[in-house]
N, C-alpha and C positions, 0 to 999 in steps of 0.2 A: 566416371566423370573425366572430360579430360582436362587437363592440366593448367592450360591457359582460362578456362571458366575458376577453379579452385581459388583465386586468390579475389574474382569479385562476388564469387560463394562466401568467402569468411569476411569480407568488407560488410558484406551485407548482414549479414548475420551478428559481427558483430556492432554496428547500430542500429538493429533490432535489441541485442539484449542491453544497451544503455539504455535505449528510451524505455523497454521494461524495466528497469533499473529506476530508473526515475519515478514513474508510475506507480511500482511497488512499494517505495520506499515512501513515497509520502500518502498512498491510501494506507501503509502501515501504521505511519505517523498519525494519521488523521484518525484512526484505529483504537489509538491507547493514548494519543497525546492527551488528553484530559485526565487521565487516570494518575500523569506523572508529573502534572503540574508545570506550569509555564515556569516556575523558579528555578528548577532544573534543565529545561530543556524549551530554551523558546520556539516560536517555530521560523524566526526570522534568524535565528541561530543553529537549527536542523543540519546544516547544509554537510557539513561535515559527515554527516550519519549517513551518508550516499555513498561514502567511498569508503570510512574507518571502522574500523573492528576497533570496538571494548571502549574506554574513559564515559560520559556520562549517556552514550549511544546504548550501552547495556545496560540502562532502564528502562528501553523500550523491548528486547529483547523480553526481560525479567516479567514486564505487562503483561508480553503478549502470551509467557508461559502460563499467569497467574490468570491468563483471560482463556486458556487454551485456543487460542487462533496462530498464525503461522507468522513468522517473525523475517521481516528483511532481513538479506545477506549482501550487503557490497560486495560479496563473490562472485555475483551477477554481473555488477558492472564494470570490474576487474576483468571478467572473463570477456566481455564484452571489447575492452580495451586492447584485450592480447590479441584476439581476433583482427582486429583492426590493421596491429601492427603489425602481425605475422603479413596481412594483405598484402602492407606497404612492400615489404621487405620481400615474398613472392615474387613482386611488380620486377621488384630493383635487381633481380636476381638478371645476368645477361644471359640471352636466349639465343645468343650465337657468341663463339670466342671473339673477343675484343670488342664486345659492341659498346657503342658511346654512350655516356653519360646522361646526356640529352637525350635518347631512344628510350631510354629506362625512364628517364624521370614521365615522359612523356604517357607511361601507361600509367601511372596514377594518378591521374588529371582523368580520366575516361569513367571510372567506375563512381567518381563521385558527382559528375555531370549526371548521370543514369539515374543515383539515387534523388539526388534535388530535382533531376526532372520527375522522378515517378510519385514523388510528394505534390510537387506543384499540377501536374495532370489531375491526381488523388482530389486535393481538395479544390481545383476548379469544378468540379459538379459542385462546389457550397454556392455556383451563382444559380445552377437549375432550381436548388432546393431554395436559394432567398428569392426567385422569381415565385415561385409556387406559392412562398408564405406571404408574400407581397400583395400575389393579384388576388389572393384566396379573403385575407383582409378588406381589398378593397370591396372584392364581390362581396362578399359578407357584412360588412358596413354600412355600403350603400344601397345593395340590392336587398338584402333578407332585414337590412337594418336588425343586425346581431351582431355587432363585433365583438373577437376573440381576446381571451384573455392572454395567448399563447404567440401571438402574431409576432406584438414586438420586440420580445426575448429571442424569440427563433431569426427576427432578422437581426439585430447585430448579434447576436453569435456565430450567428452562419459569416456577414461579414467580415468578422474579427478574424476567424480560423482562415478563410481565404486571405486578408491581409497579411497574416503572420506569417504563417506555412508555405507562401508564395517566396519569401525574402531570401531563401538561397536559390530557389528556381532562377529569381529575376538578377542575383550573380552570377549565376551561371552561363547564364545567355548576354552577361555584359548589358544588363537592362537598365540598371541605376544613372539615378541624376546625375548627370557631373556637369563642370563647366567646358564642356563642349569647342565653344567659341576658340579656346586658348588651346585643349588637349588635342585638338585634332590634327594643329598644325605640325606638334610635334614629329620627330622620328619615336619609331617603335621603341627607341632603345631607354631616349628620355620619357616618353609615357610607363616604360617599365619602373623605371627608377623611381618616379613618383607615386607612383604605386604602390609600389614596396615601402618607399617611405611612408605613404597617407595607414596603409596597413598595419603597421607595427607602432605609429603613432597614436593613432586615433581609433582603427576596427576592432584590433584585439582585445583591446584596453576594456573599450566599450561592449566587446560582446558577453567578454567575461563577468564583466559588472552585469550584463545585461542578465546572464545565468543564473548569477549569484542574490542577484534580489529576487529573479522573476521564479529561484525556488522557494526563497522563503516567503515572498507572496502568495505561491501555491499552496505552501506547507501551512499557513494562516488561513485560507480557505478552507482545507480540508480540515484545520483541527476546527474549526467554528461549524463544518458541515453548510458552508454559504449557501443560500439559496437569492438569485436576484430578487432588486426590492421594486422592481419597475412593475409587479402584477401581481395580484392579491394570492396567486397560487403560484409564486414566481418556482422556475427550475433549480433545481442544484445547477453551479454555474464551480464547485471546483475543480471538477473533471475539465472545464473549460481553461482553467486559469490554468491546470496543468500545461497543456501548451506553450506556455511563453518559456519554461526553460529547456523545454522540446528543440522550439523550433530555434535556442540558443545554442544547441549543439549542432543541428546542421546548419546554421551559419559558419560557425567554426569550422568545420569538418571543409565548407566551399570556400571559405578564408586562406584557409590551407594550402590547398589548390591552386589558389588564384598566387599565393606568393611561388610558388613553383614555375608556373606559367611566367612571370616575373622575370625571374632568376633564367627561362629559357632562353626570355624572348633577349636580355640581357647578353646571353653567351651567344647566340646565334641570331642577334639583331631583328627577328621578325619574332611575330607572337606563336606562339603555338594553336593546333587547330581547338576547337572547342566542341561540344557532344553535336550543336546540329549543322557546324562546319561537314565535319564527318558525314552525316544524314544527304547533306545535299551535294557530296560527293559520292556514297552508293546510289543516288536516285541519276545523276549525271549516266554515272557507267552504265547501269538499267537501261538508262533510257538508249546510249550508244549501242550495247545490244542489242537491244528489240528494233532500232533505225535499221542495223546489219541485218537484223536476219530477215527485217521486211524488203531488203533491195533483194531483186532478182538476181 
């Protein structure tokens, strides 16, 4: 493997094993959580059980022995973390003597574009599958005059997961509302600035609260085993709730990012490029190529 792939190998890998981490720990939860009683262990109070070993977290451990099934480890998402960091610190390493600060920060702005874009690609097919359940309903409604019990669970879930899972995509590419009118006039240096400020005021604040309820929302589904109440054979819908403290970590993760870009555009006045800045610079040169070698 060579070298310069190795540090967006363990990026990746490690939020892979967070979001496994997540996932494990609360279909654990959802597992034995009845067995241990909400007095002990609420599920809107769980949250802590994702990342600590031992205090009232090893009652679930203790269940899952007395139930013989396999028992979370926040080793997982530990390990997940270190991954992460090692990535950074890879990135930051200088890849020639003296190189700037800026050149380093700037590869770790790239692997996390890759990963929000390859999420937001991922569950843009939820719009082929909410078309399919959409028109499948109506055929079926009006044409067999049989409609389904399944139709309208499968569309907002389908566009839930597209909403959600889209929202570091749509950071990444600089896609969010703003006020426009006023930011645009700015220089690059004062849009950084406010930036930085709206970021630490207001996104982090909120994405982390955003995490912190949307697992114990999760953790409350899975331990009730929810099924939607919109259709008489409605779906299990925790595996769906799971998502919102998912897609709270790659916010964070493009949050991140986005203060770094900051802090660039801040030292050297313009922004730095972004994942499909880049793109429509290797299609440029392509294309300068193939002009070249079609002249005679």
């Amino acid at each position: 493997m060579k070298n310069e792939r190795l540090p967006f190998v363990l990026f990746a890998a490690g939020v892979a094993l967070v979001i496994l981490a997540i996932f494990w720990s609360l279909y654990a939860y959802g597992e034995v959580g009845q067995m241990i009683g909400t007095k002990l262990l609420r599920p809107n109070n769980s949250f802590h059980c994702l990342m600590i070993f031992g205090g009232n977290c090893d009652l679930l451990t203790a269940a899952h022995a007395g139930k013989g099934t396999l028992a979370y480890s926040p080793f997982t998402f530990w390990l997940g973390i270190l991954a992460v960091i090692a990535s950074f610190a890879l990135h930051l390493r200088p890849t020639v003597p003296g190189e700037a600060w800026v050149a380093r920060l700037q590869r770790l702005l790239i692997p996390v574009d890759v990963v929000s874009a390859f999420i937001g690609h991922l569950f843009a097919w939820s719009i082929l599958l909410l078309t399919f359940a959409v028109s499948f309903e109506v055929f079926s409604r009006y044409v067999l005059g049989a409609p389904t019990d399944w139709a309208f669970d499968a569309s907002y879930i389908l566009y839930g997961m597209l909403f959600i899972m889209a929202g570091a995509y749509a950071l990444s590419r600089n896609a969010h509302v703003r006020g426009d009118f006023l930011y645009r006039s700015w220089r690059p240096t004062t849009q950084a600035k406010m930036d930085l400020l709206l970021y630490f005021l207001f996104f982090f604040p909120g994405i982390v609260a955003f995490i912190y309820s949307g697992y114990g929302f999760a953790a409350q589904s899975w331990f009730s085993h929810e099924h939607s109440a919109y259709s008489p054979d409605g779906p299990p819908i925790y595996h769906y709730k799971t998502l919102i403290p998912v897609t709270g970590v790659f916010l964070l993760l493009q949050g991140m990012v986005e203060v770094v870009r900051c802090l660039v555009c801040i030292r050297t006045g313009d922004w730095p490029q972004r994942l499909q800045d880049v793109e429509e610079l290797e299609k440029i040169i392509l294309e300068q190529h193939a002009d070249a070698g079609a002249k005679p």
